[in-house]
N, C-alpha and C positions, 0 to 999 in steps of 0.2 A: 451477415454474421452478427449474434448479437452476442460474440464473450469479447470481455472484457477484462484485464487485467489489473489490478490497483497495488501498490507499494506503499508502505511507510519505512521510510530509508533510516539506519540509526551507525553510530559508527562500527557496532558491532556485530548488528543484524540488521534485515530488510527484512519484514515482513508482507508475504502476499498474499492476495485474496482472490477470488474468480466470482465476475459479477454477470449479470445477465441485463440486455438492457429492456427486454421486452416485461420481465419480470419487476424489474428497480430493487432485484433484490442481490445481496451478496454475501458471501460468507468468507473465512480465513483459510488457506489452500497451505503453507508451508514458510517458514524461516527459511532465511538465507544467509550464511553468515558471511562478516565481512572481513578481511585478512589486511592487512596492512592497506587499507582505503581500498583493497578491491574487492566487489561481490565472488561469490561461486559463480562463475559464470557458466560452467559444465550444467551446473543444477539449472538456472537460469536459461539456457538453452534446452534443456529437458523440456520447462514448464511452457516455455513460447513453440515446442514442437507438440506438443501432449494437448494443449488449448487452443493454439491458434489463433488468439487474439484481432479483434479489428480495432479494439484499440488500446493504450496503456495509460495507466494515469497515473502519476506520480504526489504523494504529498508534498505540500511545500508548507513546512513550519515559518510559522511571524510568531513576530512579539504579540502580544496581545493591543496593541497600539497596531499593529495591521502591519510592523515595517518587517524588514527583514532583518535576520539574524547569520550568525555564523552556519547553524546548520543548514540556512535554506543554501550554502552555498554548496553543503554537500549534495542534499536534493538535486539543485539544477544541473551538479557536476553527472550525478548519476543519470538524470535524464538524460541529457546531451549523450552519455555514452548508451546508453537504450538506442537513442536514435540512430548514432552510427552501426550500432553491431544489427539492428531488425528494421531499420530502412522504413520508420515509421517512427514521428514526431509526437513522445508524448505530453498528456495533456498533464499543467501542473496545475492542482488545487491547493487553497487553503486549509490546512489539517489542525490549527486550532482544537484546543479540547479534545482531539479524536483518542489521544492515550486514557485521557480522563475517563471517557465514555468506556472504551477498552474495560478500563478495569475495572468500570462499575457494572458490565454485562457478567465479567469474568465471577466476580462478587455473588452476581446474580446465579448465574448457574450453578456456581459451586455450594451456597445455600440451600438448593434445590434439589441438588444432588448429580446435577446432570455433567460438572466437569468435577476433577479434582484438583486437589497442589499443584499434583506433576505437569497437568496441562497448561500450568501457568507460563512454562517456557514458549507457548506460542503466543505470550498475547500482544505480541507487534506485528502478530498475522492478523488479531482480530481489530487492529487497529488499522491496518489496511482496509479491512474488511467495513470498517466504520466511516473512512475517508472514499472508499469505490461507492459503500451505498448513497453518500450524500451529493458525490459528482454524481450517480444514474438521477436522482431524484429532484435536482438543479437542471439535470441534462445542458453540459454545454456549454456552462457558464466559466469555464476553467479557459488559462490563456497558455498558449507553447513557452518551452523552454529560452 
């Protein structure tokens, strides 16, 4: 199986994306929003029936010194609970910069005419989307929760 699922966790959305590994490529699939620290998990159960994932990768925010932060504790919180609910240990990457990039693709398209405004509410899909392409393109180098 080569899909793949990628996250960027926030406290009030989760952003996902669906990556291919044979391609190294990925794109932004859907928001998740988050209610009092918990995901949708109804929705979240959808996307893990609907794709089928063989595997999940989760962002993990550092400081830019490389250390951890308070968010990464939501990250690994969220992993961990990935893991128990689909019985599959995802992988966490470094997500540095990946909002940055997000918004400067987001920039980009709407420029060009190919997004607009409203689409902005997904772009912590497209920042998963940013964090799934650079773990397929590393392949591997991501360490478990």
């Amino acid at each position: 199986m080569s899909c793949v699922l990628g996250f960027d966790v926030g406290s009030k959305m989760i952003g996902v994306a669906v990556g291919n590994r044979i391609t190294q490529s990925a794109r932004a699939l859907a928001t998740v929003p988050m209610r009092d620290g918990q995901p949708d998990w109804q929705m979240l159960d959808r996307l893990q029936r609907e794709w089928m994932p063989a595997a999940l990768v989760v962002g993990l925010p550092l400081t830019l010194e490389g250390s951890e932060q308070p968010a990464s504790k939501l990250a690994r919180r969220f992993a961990s609970a990935l893991a128990g609910r689909y019985g599959t240990t995802p992988l966490l990457v470094d997500e540095r910069h990946s909002s940055q990039e997000a918004a400067g693709r987001f920039a980009s398209a709407r420029a060009s005419g190919v997004k607009r405004r409203r689409d902005g509410a997904h772009i912590d899909a497209e920042a998963a989307a940013v964090i799934l392409e650079r773990w397929l393109l590393e392949a591997g180098t991501a360490s478990a929760p």
